[in-house]
DRENVEXZA-970926 format. One record per residue (C-alpha): residue number from 1; residue in three letters; z negated, y, x negated. Coordinates in nm, 2 decimals. Layout:
N
@num=NUM residuo=ALA pz=Z py=Y px=X
...
//
This chain:
255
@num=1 residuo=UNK pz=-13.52 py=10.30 px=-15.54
@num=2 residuo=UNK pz=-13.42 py=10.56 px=-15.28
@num=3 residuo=UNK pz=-13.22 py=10.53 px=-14.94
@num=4 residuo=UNK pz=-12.90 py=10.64 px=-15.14
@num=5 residuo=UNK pz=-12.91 py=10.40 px=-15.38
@num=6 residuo=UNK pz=-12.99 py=10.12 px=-15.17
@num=7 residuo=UNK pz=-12.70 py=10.21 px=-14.94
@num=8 residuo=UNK pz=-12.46 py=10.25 px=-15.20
@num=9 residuo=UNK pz=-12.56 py=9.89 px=-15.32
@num=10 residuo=UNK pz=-12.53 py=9.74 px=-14.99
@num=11 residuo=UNK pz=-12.17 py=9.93 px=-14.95
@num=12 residuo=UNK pz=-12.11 py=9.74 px=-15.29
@num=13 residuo=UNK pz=-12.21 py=9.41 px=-15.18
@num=14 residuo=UNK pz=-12.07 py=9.43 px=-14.87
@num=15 residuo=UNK pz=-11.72 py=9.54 px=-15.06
@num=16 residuo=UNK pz=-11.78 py=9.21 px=-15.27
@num=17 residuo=UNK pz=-11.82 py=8.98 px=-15.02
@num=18 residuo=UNK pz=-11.52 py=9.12 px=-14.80
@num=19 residuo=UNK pz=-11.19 py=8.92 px=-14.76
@num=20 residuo=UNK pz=-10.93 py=9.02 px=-15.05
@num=21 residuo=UNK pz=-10.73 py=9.10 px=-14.68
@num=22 residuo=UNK pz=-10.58 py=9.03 px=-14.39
@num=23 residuo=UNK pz=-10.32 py=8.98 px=-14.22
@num=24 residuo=UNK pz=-10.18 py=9.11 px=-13.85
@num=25 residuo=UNK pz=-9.88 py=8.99 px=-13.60
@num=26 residuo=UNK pz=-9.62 py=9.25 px=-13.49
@num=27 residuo=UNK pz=-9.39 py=9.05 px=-13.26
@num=28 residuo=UNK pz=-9.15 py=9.18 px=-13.01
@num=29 residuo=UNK pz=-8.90 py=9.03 px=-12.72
@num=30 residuo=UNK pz=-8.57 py=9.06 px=-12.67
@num=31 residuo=UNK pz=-8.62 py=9.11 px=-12.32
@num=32 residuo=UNK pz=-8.92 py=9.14 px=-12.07
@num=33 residuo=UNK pz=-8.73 py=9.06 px=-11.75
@num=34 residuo=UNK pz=-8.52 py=8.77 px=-11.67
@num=35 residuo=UNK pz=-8.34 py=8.84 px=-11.30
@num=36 residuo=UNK pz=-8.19 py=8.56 px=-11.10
@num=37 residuo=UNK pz=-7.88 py=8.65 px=-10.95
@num=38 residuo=UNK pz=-7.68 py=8.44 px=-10.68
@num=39 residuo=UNK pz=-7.53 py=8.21 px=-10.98
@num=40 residuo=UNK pz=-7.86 py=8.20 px=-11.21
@num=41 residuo=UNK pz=-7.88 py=7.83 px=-11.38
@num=42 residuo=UNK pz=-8.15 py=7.96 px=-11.63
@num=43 residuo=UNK pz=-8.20 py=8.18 px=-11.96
@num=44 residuo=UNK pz=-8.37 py=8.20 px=-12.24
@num=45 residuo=UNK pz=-8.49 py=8.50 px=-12.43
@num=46 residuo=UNK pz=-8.60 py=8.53 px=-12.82
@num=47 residuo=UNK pz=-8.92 py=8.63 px=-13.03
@num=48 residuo=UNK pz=-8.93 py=8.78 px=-13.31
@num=49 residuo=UNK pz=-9.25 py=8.84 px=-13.55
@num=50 residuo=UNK pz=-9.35 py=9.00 px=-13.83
@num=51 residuo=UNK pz=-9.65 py=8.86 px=-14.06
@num=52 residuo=UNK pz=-9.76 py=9.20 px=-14.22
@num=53 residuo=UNK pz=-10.08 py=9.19 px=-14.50
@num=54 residuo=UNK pz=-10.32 py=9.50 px=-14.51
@num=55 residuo=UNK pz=-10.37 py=9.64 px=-14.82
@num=56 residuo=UNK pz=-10.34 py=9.43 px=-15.16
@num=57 residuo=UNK pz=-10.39 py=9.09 px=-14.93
@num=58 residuo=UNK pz=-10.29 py=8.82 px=-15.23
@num=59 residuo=UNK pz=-10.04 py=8.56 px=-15.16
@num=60 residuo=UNK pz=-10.22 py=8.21 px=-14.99
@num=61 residuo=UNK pz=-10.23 py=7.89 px=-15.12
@num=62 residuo=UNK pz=-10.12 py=7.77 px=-14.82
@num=63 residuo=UNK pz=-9.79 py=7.87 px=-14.62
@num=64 residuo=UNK pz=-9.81 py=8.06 px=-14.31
@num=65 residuo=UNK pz=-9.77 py=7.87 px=-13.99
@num=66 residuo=UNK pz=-9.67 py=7.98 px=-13.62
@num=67 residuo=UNK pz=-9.74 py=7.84 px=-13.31
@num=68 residuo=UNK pz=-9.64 py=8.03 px=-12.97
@num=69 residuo=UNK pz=-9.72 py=7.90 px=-12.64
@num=70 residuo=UNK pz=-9.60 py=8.02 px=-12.33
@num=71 residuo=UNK pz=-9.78 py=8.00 px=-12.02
@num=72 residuo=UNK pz=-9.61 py=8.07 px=-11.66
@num=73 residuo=UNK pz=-9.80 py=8.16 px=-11.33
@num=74 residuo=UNK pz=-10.09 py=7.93 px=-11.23
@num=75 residuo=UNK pz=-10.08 py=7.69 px=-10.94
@num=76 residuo=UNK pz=-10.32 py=7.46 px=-10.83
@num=77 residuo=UNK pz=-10.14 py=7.10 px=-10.88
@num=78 residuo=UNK pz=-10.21 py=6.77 px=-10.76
@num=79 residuo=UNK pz=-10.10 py=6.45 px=-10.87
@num=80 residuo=UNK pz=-10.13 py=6.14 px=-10.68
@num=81 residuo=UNK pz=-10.12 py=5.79 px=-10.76
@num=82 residuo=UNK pz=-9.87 py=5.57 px=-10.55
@num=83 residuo=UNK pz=-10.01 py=5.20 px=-10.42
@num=84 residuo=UNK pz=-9.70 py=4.96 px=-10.28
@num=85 residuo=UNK pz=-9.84 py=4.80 px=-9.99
@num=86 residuo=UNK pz=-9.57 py=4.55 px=-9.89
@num=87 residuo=UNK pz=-9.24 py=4.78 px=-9.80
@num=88 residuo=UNK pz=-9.43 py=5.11 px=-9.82
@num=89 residuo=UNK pz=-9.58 py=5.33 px=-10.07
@num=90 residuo=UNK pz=-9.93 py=5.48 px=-10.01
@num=91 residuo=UNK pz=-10.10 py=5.77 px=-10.18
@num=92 residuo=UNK pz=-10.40 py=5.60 px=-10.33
@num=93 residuo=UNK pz=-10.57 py=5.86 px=-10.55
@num=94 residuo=UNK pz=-10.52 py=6.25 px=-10.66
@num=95 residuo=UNK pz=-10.67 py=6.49 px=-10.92
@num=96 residuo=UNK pz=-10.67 py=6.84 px=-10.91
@num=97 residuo=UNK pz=-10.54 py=7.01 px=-11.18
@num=98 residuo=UNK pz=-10.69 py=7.41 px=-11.06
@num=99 residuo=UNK pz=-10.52 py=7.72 px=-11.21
@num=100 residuo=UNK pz=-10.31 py=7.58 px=-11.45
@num=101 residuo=UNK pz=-9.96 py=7.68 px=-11.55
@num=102 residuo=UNK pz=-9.67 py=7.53 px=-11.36
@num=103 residuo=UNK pz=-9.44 py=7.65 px=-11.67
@num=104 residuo=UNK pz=-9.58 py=7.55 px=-12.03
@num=105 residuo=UNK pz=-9.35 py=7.60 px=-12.39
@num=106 residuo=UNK pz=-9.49 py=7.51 px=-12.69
@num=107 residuo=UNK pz=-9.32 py=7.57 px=-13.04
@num=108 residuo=UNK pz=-9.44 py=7.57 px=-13.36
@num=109 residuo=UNK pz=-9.27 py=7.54 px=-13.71
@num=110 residuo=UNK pz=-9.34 py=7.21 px=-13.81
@num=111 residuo=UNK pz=-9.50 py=6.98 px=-13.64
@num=112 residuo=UNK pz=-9.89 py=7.06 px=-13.51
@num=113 residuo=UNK pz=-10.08 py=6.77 px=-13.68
@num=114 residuo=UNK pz=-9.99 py=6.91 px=-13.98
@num=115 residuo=UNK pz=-10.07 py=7.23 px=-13.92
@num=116 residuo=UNK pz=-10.43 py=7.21 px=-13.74
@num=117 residuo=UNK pz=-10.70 py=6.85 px=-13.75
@num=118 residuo=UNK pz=-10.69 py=6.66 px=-13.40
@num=119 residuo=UNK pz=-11.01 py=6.81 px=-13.34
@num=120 residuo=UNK pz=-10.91 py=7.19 px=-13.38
@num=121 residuo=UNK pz=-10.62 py=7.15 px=-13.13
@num=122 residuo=UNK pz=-10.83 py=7.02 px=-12.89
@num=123 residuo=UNK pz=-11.04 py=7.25 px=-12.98
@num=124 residuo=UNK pz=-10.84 py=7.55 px=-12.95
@num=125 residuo=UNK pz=-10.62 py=7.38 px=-12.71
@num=126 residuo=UNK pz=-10.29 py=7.36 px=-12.88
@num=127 residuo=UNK pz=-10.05 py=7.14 px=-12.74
@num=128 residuo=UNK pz=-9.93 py=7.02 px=-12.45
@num=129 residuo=UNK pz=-10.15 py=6.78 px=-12.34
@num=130 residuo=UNK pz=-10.44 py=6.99 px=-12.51
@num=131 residuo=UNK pz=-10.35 py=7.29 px=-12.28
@num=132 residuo=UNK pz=-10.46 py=7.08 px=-11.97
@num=133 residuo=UNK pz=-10.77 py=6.95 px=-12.09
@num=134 residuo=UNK pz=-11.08 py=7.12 px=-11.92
@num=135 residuo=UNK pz=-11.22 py=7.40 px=-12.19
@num=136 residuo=UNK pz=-11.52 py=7.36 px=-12.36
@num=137 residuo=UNK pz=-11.86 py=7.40 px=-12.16
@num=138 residuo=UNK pz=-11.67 py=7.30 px=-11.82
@num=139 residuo=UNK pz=-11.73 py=6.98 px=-11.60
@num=140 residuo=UNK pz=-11.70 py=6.66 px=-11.75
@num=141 residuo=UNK pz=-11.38 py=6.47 px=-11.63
@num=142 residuo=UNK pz=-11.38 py=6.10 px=-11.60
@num=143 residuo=UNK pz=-11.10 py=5.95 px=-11.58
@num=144 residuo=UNK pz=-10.89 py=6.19 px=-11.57
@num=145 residuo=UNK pz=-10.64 py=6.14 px=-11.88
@num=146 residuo=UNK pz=-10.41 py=5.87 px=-11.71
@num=147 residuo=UNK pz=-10.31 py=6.16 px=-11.43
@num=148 residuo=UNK pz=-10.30 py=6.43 px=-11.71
@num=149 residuo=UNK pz=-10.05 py=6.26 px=-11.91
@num=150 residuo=UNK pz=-9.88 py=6.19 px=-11.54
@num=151 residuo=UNK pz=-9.93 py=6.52 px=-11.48
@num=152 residuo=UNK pz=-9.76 py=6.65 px=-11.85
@num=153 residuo=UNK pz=-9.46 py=6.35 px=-11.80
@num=154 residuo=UNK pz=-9.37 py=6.51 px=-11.43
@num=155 residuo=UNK pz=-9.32 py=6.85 px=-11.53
@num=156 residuo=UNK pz=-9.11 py=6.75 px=-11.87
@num=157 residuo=UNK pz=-8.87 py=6.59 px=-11.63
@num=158 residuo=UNK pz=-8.81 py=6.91 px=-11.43
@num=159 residuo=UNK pz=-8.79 py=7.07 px=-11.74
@num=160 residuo=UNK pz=-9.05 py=7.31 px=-11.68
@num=161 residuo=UNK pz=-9.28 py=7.16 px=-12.01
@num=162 residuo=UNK pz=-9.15 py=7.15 px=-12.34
@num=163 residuo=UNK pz=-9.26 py=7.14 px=-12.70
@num=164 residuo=UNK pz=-9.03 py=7.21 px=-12.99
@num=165 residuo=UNK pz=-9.21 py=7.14 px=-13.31
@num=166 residuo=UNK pz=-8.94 py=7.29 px=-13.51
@num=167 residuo=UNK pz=-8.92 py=7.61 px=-13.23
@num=168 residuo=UNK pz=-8.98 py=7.88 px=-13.52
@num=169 residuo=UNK pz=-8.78 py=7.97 px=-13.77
@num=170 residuo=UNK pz=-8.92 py=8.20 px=-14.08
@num=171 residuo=UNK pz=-8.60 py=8.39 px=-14.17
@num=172 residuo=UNK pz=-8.83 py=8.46 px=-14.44
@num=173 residuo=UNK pz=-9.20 py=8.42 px=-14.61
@num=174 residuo=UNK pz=-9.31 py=8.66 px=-14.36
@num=175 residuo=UNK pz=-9.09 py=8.72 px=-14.06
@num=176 residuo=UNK pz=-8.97 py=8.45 px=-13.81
@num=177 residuo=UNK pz=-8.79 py=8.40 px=-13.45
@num=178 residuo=UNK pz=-8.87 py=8.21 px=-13.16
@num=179 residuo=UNK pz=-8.60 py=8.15 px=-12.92
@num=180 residuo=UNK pz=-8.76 py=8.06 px=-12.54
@num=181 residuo=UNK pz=-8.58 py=7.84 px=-12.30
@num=182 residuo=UNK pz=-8.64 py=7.93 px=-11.91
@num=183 residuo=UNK pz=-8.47 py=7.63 px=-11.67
@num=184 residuo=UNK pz=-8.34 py=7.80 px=-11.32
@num=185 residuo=UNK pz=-8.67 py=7.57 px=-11.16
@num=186 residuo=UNK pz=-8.92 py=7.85 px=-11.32
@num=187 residuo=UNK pz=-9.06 py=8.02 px=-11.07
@num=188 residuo=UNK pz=-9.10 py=8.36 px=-11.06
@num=189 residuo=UNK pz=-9.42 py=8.54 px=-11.15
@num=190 residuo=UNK pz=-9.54 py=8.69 px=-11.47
@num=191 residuo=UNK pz=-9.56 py=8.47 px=-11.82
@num=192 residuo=UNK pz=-9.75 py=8.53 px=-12.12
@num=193 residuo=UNK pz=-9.67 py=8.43 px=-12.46
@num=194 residuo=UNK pz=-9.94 py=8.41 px=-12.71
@num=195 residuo=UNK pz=-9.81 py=8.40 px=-13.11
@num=196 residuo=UNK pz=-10.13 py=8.27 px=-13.33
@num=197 residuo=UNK pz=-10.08 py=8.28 px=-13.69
@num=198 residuo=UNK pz=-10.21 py=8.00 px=-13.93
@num=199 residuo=UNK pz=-10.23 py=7.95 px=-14.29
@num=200 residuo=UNK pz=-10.46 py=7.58 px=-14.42
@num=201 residuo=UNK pz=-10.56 py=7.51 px=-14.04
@num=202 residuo=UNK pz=-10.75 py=7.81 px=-13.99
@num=203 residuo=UNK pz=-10.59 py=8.08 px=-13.73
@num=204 residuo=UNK pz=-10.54 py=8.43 px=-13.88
@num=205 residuo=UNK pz=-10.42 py=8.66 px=-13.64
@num=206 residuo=UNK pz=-10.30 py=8.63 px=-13.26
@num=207 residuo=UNK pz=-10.06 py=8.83 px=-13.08
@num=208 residuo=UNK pz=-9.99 py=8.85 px=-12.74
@num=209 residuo=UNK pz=-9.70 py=8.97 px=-12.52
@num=210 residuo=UNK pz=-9.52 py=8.91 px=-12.18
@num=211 residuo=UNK pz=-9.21 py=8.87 px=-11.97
@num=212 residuo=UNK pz=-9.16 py=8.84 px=-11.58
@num=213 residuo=UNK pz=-8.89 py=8.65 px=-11.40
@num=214 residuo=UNK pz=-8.81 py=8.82 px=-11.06
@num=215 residuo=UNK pz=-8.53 py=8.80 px=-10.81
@num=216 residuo=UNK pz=-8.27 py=9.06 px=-10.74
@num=217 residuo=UNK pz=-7.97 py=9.15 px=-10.50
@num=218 residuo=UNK pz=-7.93 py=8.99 px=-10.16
@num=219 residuo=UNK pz=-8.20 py=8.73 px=-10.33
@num=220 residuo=UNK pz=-8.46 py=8.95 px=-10.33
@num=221 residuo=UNK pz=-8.37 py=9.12 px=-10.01
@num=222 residuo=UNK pz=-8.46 py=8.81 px=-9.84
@num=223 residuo=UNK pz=-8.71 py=8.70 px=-9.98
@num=224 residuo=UNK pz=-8.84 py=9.05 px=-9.95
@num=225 residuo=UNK pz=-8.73 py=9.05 px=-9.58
@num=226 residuo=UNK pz=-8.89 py=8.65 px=-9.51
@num=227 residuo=UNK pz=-9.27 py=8.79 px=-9.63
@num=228 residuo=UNK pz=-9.27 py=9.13 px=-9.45
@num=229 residuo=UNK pz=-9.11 py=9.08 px=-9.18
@num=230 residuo=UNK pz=-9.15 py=8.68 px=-9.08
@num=231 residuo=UNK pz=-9.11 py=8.73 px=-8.71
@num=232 residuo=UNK pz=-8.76 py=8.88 px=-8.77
@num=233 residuo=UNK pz=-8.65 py=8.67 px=-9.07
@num=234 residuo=UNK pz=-8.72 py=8.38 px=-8.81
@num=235 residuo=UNK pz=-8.52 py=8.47 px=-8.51
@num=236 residuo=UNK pz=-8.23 py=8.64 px=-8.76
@num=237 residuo=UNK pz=-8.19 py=8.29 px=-8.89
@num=238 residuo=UNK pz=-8.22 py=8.11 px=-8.59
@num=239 residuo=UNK pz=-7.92 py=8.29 px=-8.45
@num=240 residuo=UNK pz=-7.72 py=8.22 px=-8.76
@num=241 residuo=UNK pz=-7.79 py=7.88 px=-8.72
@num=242 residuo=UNK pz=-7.65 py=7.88 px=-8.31
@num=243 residuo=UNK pz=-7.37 py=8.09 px=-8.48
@num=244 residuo=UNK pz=-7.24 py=7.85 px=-8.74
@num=245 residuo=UNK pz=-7.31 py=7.58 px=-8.52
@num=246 residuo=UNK pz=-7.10 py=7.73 px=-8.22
@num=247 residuo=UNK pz=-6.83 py=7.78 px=-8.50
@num=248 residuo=UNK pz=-6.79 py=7.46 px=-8.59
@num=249 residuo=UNK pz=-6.76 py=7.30 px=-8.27
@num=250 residuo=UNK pz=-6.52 py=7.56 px=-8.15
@num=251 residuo=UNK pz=-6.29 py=7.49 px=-8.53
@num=252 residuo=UNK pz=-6.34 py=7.13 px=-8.51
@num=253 residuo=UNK pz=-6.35 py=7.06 px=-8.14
@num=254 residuo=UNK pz=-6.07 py=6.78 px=-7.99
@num=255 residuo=UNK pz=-5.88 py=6.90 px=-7.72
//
């Protein structure tokens, strides 16, 4: 049998064996830039995606399923337990939690056990509590999961984790919406959102896009001012501080 022939067989095979199709994620924001302004108390922006098939894909068995997460700037945080030793409280303990996200959204469109096997979340680290666990090939941590889930509870409180497991809305088989809450306590810094496509547990396609929060007007003037020229920021306030405090004695002094 000659070359040709045996390369046009193995194009054949290789035709055979290939996936009917695929499928990609076009998604989209409605806006990459959230500004805080002198009476910000938070915003929330909105994605949209689009589920688009190559070719002749065939329809799935199995619906399509969305989960996005989005992930703000990483911090190093600490959580400490608290001992009551008579009238006081003590730090007893702490775990480091090292470049994880202070801000963490998670929203899906139903709710993620039925969508992925304990095991995959973990796995693939979908999830709230997934998210912080150490990935795969890392130091083992004993011990650890009491000050996770202390760790997850804190941040829930000052609103800056959530998980919405009916987030997404299809607005059809193929194209759905995410809207994203952001609290005034984010911080600012970049954020990335990652879309991942599933259809019977298995991922499909992934997606990534982002959004920044960053200050503006007299805000950003000072904080601008406070980091490049500390020496000045410092006296500057300073002498507001003897200002104001001359003023009031002078308005609300007793003769």
């Amino acid at each position: 049998m000659s070359w040709r022939r045996l390369a046009i067989l193995a194009a054949m095979l290789a035709a055979a064996c290939a996936p009917a199709g695929a499928e990609t994620l076009i998604a989209a924001l409605s806006t990459h830039r959230i500004a805080i302004t002198s009476n910000y108390t938070g915003d929330q922006l909105t994605v949209f995606g689009l589920v688009e098939r190559e070719g002749r894909t065939a329809a799935r068995a199995d619906p399509y399923d969305i989960v996005v997460t989005v992930r703000g700037p990483p911090r190093m945080l600490i959580v400490r337990e608290k001992e009551r030793v008579g009238p006081l409280w003590i730090n007893r303990q702490q775990r480091r939690f090292a470049d994880r996200p202070i801000f963490l959204s998670v929203s899906s469109n139903r709710p993620i056990d039925e969508i992925l096997s304990p095991d995959a979340a973990r796995r693939e680290r979908v999830g709230l509590a997934n998210a912080q666990r150490t990935p795969a090939g890392r130091e083992f941590e004993f011990g650890i999961g009491p000050y996770r889930d202390a760790l997850i509870r804190i941040l829930e409180e000052k609103q800056l984790y959530s998980q919405d497991e009916r987030g997404v809305t299809f607005l059809s088989p193929t194209l759905f919406s995410a809207p994203i809450r952001v609290p005034a306590t984010a911080p600012t810094g970049s954020y990335e959102i990652e879309i991942v496509l599933y259809s019977g547990g298995a991922a499909l396609a992934r997606q990534t896009t982002n959004f920044e929060v960053i200050k503006t007007g007299m805000e950003q003037s000072l904080a601008s001012g406070a980091h490049e020229q500390p020496l000045l920021y410092g006296l500057a306030t300073a002498a507001l501080a003897l200002l104001f405090g001359w003023l009031a004695t002078t308005i609300f002094r007793r003769d």
